[in-house]
C-alpha positions, 0 to 999 in steps of 0.5 A: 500500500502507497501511503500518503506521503510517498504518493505527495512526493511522487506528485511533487516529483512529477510536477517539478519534472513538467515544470523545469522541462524547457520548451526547446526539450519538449516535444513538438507537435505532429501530426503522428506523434511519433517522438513521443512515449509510447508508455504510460506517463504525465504529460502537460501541454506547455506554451512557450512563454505562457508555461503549462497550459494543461496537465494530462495523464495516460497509459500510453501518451503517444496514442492519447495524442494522436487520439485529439486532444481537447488541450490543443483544441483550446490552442487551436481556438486561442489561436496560439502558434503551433510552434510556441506549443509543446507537450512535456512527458514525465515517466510514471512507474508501475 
Protein backbone atom coordinates (compact mmCIF):
# COMPACT_ATOMS: atom_id res chain seq x y z
CA UNK A 1 0.00 0.00 0.00
CA UNK A 2 1.04 3.53 -1.44
CA UNK A 3 0.91 5.93 1.90
CA UNK A 4 0.11 9.12 1.78
CA UNK A 5 3.40 10.88 1.91
CA UNK A 6 5.27 8.66 -0.85
CA UNK A 7 2.42 9.22 -3.35
CA UNK A 8 2.67 13.69 -2.11
CA UNK A 9 6.32 13.42 -3.12
CA UNK A 10 5.91 11.32 -6.48
CA UNK A 11 3.25 14.17 -7.40
CA UNK A 12 5.66 16.67 -6.45
CA UNK A 13 8.29 14.96 -8.38
CA UNK A 14 6.35 14.78 -11.36
CA UNK A 15 5.13 18.11 -11.27
CA UNK A 16 8.53 19.60 -10.80
CA UNK A 17 9.71 17.43 -13.65
CA UNK A 18 6.99 19.23 -16.43
CA UNK A 19 7.89 22.29 -14.63
CA UNK A 20 11.65 22.68 -15.10
CA UNK A 21 11.23 20.54 -18.66
CA UNK A 22 12.47 23.62 -21.37
CA UNK A 23 10.35 24.40 -24.10
CA UNK A 24 13.24 23.63 -26.80
CA UNK A 25 13.45 19.52 -24.86
CA UNK A 26 9.85 19.12 -25.22
CA UNK A 27 8.42 17.60 -27.82
CA UNK A 28 6.98 19.46 -30.73
CA UNK A 29 3.58 18.87 -32.33
CA UNK A 30 2.88 16.46 -35.44
CA UNK A 31 0.57 15.09 -36.99
CA UNK A 32 1.63 11.45 -35.80
CA UNK A 33 3.19 11.99 -32.58
CA UNK A 34 5.86 9.86 -33.17
CA UNK A 35 8.54 11.12 -30.91
CA UNK A 36 6.64 10.71 -28.07
CA UNK A 37 6.48 7.53 -25.45
CA UNK A 38 4.70 5.16 -26.36
CA UNK A 39 4.34 4.39 -22.32
CA UNK A 40 2.41 5.42 -19.58
CA UNK A 41 3.27 8.67 -18.34
CA UNK A 42 2.30 12.57 -17.09
CA UNK A 43 2.02 14.99 -19.66
CA UNK A 44 1.50 18.88 -19.98
CA UNK A 45 0.90 20.63 -22.73
CA UNK A 46 3.25 23.93 -22.48
CA UNK A 47 3.46 27.02 -24.36
CA UNK A 48 6.50 28.88 -24.82
CA UNK A 49 6.23 31.82 -22.61
CA UNK A 50 2.88 31.46 -21.03
CA UNK A 51 4.21 27.86 -19.23
CA UNK A 52 1.99 24.93 -18.78
CA UNK A 53 -1.26 25.27 -20.35
CA UNK A 54 -2.89 21.82 -19.44
CA UNK A 55 -1.86 18.54 -17.25
CA UNK A 56 -2.82 15.22 -18.57
CA UNK A 57 -2.36 11.64 -17.94
CA UNK A 58 -2.17 8.15 -20.00
CA UNK A 59 -1.36 4.64 -20.22
CA UNK A 60 0.23 5.12 -23.37
CA UNK A 61 0.92 9.23 -24.17
CA UNK A 62 1.63 8.51 -27.92
CA UNK A 63 -1.96 7.33 -28.81
CA UNK A 64 -3.67 9.80 -26.38
CA UNK A 65 -2.42 12.46 -28.50
CA UNK A 66 -3.00 11.16 -31.55
CA UNK A 67 -6.36 10.19 -30.40
CA UNK A 68 -7.15 14.56 -30.31
CA UNK A 69 -6.79 16.13 -27.79
CA UNK A 70 -9.47 18.83 -26.25
CA UNK A 71 -5.97 20.97 -24.96
CA UNK A 72 -4.93 21.65 -28.47
CA UNK A 73 -8.26 22.41 -29.46
CA UNK A 74 -8.12 25.28 -26.86
CA UNK A 75 -4.79 26.23 -28.54
CA UNK A 76 -6.26 25.94 -31.95
CA UNK A 77 -9.43 28.25 -30.67
CA UNK A 78 -6.83 30.93 -28.76
CA UNK A 79 -5.12 30.88 -31.71
CA UNK A 80 -1.99 30.22 -30.49
CA UNK A 81 1.44 29.42 -32.72
CA UNK A 82 1.73 25.76 -33.22
CA UNK A 83 5.43 26.31 -32.93
CA UNK A 84 5.21 28.07 -29.48
CA UNK A 85 3.06 24.95 -28.08
CA UNK A 86 4.92 21.60 -26.81
CA UNK A 87 4.00 18.71 -24.99
CA UNK A 88 6.44 17.75 -21.69
CA UNK A 89 6.32 13.98 -20.63
CA UNK A 90 7.16 12.81 -17.10
CA UNK A 91 7.52 8.86 -16.99
CA UNK A 92 5.36 7.15 -14.02
CA UNK A 93 6.23 3.86 -12.81
CA UNK A 94 4.12 0.98 -12.46
Amino acid sequence: MVDRVSLTQEAIRLLDILRTTSFNDCYPLSREFSELPNRPGIYAIKHRSQGILYIGKSGNVRSRLRGGHKALGWAFIDRLDPDDVRIAVARVYV
